[in-house]
C-alpha positions as CSV (number, residue, x, y, z in Angstrom):
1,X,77.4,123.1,107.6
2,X,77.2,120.9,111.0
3,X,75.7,117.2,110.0
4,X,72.8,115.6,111.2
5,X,74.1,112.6,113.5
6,X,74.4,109.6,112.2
7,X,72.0,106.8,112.5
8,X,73.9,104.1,112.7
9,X,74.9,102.2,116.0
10,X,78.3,102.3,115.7
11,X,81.8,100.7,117.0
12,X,83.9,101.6,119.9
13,X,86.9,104.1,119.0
14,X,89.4,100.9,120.5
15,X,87.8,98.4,118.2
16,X,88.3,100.2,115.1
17,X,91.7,101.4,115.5
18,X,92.4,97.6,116.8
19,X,91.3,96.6,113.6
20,X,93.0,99.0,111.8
21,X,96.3,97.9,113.6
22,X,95.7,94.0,112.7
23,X,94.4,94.9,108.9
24,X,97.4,97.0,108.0
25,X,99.6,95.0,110.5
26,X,101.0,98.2,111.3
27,X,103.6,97.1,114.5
28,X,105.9,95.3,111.6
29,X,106.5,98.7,110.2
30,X,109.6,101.5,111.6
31,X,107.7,104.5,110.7
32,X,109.2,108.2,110.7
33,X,105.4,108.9,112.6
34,X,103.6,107.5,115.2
35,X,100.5,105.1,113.7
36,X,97.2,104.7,114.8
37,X,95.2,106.8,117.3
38,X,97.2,110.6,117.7
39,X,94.5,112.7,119.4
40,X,91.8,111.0,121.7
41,X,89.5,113.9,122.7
42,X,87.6,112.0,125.2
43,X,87.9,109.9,128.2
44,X,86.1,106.9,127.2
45,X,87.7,104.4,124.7
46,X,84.9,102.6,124.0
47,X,82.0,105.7,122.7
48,X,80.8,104.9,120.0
49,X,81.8,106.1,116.3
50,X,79.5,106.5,114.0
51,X,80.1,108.7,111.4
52,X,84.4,108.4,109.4
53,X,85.9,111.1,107.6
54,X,89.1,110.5,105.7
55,X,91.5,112.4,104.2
56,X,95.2,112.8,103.1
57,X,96.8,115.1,105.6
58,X,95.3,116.6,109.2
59,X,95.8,119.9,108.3
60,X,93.5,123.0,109.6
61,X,91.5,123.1,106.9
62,X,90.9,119.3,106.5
63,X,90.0,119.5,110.6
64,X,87.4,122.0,110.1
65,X,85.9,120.2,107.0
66,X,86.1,117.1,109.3
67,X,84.2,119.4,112.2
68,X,81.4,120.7,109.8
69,X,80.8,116.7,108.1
70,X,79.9,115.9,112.2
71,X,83.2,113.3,111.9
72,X,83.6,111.4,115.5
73,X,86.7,110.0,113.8
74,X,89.1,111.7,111.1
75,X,91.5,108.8,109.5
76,X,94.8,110.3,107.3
77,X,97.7,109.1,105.6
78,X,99.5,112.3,107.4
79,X,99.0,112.9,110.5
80,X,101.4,114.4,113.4
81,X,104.0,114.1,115.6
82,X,106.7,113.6,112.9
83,X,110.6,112.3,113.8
84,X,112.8,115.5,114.0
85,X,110.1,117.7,113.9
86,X,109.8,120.0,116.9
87,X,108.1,118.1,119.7
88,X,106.5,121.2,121.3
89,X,102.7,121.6,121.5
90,X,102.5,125.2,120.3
91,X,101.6,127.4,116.9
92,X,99.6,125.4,114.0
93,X,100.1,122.2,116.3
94,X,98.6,123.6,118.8
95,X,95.7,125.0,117.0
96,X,95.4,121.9,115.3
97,X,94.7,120.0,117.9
98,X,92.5,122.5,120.1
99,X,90.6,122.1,116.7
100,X,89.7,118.5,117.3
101,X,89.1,118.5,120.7
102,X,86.6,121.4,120.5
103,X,85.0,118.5,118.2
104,X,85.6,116.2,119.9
105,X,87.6,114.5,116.8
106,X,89.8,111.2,117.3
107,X,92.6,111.4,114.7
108,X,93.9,108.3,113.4
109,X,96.8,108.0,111.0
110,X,98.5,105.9,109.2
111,X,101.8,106.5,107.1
112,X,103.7,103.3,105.8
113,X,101.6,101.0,106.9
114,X,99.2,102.2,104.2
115,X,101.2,102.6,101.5
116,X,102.3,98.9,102.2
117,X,99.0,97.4,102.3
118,X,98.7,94.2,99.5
119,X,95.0,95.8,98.4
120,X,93.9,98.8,100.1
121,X,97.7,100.2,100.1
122,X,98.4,103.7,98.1
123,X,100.8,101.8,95.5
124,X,98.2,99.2,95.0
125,X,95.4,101.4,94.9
126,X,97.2,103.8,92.7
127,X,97.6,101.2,90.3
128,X,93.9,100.7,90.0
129,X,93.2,103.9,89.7
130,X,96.0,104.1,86.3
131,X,94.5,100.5,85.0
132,X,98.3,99.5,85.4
133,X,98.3,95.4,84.9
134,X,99.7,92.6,86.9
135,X,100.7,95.2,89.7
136,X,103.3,93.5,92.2
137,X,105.8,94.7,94.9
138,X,108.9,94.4,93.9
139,X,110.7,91.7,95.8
140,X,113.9,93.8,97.7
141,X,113.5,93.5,100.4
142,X,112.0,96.2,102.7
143,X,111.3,97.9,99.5
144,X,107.5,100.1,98.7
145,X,108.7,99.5,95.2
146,X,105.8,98.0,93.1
147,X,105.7,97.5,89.5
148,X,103.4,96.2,86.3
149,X,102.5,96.8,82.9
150,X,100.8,99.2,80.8
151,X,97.7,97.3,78.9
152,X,98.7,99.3,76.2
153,X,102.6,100.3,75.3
154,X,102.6,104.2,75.2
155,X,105.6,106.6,74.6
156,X,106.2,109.0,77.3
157,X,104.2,111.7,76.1
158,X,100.8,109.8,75.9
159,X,101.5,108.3,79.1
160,X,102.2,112.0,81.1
161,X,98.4,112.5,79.2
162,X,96.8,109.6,79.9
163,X,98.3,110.8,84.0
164,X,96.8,114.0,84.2
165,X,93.2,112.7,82.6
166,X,93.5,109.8,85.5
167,X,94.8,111.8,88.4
168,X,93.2,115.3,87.7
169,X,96.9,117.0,87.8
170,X,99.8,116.9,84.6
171,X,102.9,115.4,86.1
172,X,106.2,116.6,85.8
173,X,107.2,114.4,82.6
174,X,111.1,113.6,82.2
175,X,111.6,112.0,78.8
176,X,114.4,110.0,78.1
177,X,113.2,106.9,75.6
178,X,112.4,107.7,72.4
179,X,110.2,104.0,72.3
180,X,107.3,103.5,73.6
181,X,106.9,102.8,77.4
182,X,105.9,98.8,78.3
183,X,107.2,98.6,81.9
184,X,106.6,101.1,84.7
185,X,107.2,100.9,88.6
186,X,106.1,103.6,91.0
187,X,105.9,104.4,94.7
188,X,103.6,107.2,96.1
189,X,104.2,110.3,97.8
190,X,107.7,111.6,98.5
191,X,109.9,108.5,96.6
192,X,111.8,110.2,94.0
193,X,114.9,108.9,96.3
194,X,114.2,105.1,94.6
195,X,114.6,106.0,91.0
196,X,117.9,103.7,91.0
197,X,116.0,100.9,92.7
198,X,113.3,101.0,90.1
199,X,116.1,101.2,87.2
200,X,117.5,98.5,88.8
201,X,114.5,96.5,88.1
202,X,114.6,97.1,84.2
203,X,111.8,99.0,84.0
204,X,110.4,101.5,81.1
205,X,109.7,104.5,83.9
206,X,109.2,105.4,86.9
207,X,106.5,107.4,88.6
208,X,106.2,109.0,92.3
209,X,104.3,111.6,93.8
210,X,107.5,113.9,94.0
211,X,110.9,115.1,91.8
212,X,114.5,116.3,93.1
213,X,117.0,118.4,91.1
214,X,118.8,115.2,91.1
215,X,116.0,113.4,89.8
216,X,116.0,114.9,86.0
217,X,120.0,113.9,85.7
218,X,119.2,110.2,87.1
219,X,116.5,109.3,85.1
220,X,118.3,110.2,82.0
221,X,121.4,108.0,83.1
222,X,119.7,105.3,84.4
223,X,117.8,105.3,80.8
224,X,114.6,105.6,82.0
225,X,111.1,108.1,81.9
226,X,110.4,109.4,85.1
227,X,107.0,111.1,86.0
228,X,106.0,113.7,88.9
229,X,102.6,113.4,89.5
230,X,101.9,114.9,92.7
231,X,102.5,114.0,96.5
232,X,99.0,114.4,97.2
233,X,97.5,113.2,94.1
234,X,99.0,109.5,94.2
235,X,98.1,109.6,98.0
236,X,94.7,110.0,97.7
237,X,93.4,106.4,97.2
238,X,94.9,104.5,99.9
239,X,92.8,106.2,102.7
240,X,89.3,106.1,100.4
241,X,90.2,101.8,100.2
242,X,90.7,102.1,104.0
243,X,87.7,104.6,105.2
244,X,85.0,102.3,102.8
245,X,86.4,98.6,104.0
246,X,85.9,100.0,107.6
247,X,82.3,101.6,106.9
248,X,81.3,98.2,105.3
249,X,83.4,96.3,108.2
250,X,81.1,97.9,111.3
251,X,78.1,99.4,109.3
252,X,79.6,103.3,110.1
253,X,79.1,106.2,107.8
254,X,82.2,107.1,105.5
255,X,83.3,110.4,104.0
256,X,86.5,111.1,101.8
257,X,87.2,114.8,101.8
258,X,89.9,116.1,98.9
259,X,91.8,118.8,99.6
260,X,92.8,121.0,96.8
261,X,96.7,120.6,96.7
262,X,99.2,121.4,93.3
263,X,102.0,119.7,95.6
């Protein structure tokens, strides 16, 4: 169902992204995407944008939710144009696309710069969101490693529960300690790859949105509990910190639009 428009006065699509850019310092960052502004469907940089949608990943479907909210800007933590992907405007890309600028949809998107972020970040908001204590980056350099404590020492069982309650999905548990858990560290998304980082760091466990087949033999080397719990579902909270700062920021509507995805 097509939105009424949006009553408030809005800010220029160049201002918000510009402040996007500075907030989430995003020029420090060598990304495997593109960040910022991806599809400008109009000529004129400065119209105004009024009403925000946000969500995970600029596919079809979020597009056409995006269309139907009456979204002059849709902000995602995936968006396109990714390295070693074929560069060609054609199939879902193309459709894609078309899709916004029938819209007339501005997609912005941010990757590493928003997991990175010291407060409205995916690792730091996903710590939040768990209740995890003294959350911290850890300090290798270059690293989205964060780690903290759980207010309460649980063994790995009770923790994969206490997961699935917070997240809405069960995570993939690997158990290895037969104690209970007092250290964790995590990354979001698709960071399975830093288990040995994380071990490194004497933690308990380690959780990230994804697992390998190497993943299971690591963790139980390494001596540690490592937990699954979803690409989408530990990247879900980075964009909802961003979308409401900038809603409050410029006095522009907000929406966070959720996706259904197991992965």
């Amino acid at each position: 169902m097509i939105q009424p428009p949006a009553t408030t006065d809005g800010v220029s699509l160049s201002a918000l992204v510009a402040h996007c850019e500075d907030l989430l310092d995003a020029a420090a960052f060598s990304d495997y995407c593109p960040n910022g502004l991806q599809v400008d469907p109009g000529p004129d940089p400065h119209r105004p944008v009024r009403r925000l949608v946000t969500g995970v990943t600029a596919s079809q479907g979020m597009i056409d939710a995006a269309a139907d909210a009456g979204a002059d800007v849709l902000l995602v933590h995936h968006g396109f144009f990714w390295k070693g992907e074929d560069p060609r405007i054609v199939g879902v890309k193309s459709r894609r696309i078309a899709a916004l600028l029938r819209a007339g949809i501005a997609l912005v998107a941010y990757h590493l710069p928003l997991d990175a972020h010291p407060e409205l970040g995916n690792n730091r908001q996903l710590a939040r969101v768990l209740g995890i204590a003294a959350p911290r980056p850890l300090d290798t350099p270059g690293s989205l490693l964060w780690r903290g404590q759980l207010p309460v020492p649980l063994v790995g069982k009770a923790l994969a529960e206490a997961l699935g309650v917070a997240l809405g999905r069960e995570p993939l548990h690997i158990p290895v300690l037969e104690r209970p858990i007092h250290t964790i560290a995590w990354c979001t998304g698709a960071a399975q790859g830093q288990i040995e980082q994380a071990a490194a760091a004497g933690v308990d466990a380690y959780l990230s949105g994804e697992v390998s087949e190497q993943t299971t033999h690591l963790a139980r080397e390494l001596g540690l509990d490592y937990f699954g719990a979803g690409h989408h579902a530990t990247e879900r909270y980075g964009v909802q910190a961003l979308g409401a700062h900038l809603a409050q920021a410029f006095d522009i509507e907000h929406r966070f639009i959720d996706l259904p995805n197991p992965v």
